[in-house]
N, C-alpha and C positions, 0 to 999 in steps of 0.2 A: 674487502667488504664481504658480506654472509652470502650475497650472490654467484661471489666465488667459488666462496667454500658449496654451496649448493651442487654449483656444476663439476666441482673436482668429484665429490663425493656422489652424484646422483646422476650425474650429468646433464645434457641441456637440458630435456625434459622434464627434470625437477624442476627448476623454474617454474615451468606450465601446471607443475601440480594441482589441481584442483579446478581448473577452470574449464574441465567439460562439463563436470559438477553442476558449477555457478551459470554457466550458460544453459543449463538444460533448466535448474530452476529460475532464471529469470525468464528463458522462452516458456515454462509454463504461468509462470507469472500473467506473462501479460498476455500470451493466447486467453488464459482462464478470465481476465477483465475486459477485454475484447470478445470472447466468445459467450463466455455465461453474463455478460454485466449486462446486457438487456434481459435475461431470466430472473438474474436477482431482484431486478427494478421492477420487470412485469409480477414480481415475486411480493414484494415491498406494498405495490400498486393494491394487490389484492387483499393481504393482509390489512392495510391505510384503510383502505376502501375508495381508493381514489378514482374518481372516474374523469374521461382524458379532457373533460372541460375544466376540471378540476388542476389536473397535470400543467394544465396550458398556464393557469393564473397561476399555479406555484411554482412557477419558474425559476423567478427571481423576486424578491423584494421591490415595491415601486416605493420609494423611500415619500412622495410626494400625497401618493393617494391612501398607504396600507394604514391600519393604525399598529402602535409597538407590539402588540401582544400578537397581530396577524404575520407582522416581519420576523418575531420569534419563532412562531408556527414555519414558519418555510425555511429557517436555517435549519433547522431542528430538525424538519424532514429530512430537509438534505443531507445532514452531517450524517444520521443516522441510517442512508441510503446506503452512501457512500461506504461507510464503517462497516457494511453488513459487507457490499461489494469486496473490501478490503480484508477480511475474517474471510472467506470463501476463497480468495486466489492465494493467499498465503497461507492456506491448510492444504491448499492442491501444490505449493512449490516447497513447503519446509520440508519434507521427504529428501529433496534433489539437497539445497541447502548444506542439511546436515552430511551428506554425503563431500558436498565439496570442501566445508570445514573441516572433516573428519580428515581426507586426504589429502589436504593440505599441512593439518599436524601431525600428519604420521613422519613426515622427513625427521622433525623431532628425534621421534621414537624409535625413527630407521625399523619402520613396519611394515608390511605391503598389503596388511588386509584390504585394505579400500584403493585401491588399484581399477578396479572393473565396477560398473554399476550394480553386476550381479554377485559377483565376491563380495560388495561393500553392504548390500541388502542382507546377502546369507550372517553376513559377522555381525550388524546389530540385531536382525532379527535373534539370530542364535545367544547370542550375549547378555542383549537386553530386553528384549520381543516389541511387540509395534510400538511400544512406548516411546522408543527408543528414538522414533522417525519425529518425534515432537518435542525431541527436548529443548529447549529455549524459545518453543514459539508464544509461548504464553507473554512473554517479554517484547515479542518483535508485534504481536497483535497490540500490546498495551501501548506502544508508542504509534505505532501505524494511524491507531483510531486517535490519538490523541494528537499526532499532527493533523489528522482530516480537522479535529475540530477546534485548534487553535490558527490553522490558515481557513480556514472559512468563517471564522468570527472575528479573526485580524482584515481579512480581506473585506467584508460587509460595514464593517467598521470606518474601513478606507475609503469605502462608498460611500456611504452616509455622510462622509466630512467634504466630501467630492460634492455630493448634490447640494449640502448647504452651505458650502463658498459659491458655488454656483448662483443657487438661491438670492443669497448674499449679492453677488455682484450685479445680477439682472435686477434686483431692487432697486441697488444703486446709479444701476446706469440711467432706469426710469426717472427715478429724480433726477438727475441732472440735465436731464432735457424736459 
């Protein structure tokens, strides 16, 4: 298998190529949406104009009492909270990312520029310049926000079918007694 060949040629540590990399941008990942996601939101809050009585009723959807256009209003918020949350941690961790991508296909190339955090920083800045620390995030933001707002409008959706079998059934039961 290739993971042989890895170890004959690279040794054990091939293997592990790239995964202090992937660990350093996933701990900034979610440090950055654990640490900054209440700024964003306080962030969000201000721009909205929302004030926290405001906050409190757009929680969630009361599928009973909101009318559609108010239930809109509050996924729409959210989706677009979120999106914003999700654009801010993933521009603070594509830097690490590319770095663990990068030396991970250099076994390929049999290269050792990206070896070290600071060797791998010096060869794209020198090669490419800051651009460099962002290539493909245009791609990983466009799906990121496009999962937040296909499981937040699948999930509300699954509400909504929730509250009105509900509905449904507590009608039911009344009549029959």
């Amino acid at each position: 298998p290739y993971s042989s060949k890895i170890v004959s040629e690279h040794g054990f540590f091939g293997l592990w190529r790239g995964v202090t990399g992937h660990t350093v941008s996933a701990l900034t990942y979610y440090l950055a949406k654990h640490g900054l996601g209440p700024h964003v939101d306080q962030f969000f809050d201000d721009v909205v104009g929302n004030s926290d009585s405001e906050k409190e009723s757009e929680s969630e959807p009361n599928y009973s009492k909101d009318e559609i256009d108010q239930i809109a209003i509050k996924i729409t918020k959210k989706c677009v909270k979120e999106s914003l949350r999700e654009t801010v941690c993933l521009l603070l961790a594509h830097p690490f990312y590319v770095w663990a991508i990068r030396s991970m296909g250099q076994l390929a190339g049999k290269e050792n520029a990206y070896d070290t955090l600071l060797s791998s920083f010096k060869e794209i800045v020198e090669n490419e310049g800051w651009s460099g620390f962002f290539k493909g995030l245009t791609a990983k933001i466009i799906f990121g926000i496009s999962s937040i707002w296909v499981y937040e409008i699948g999930s509300q959706l699954v509400r909504k079918a929730v509250a009105v079998a509900r509905e449904n059934t507590d009608s039911s039961d009344r009549k029959s007694t």
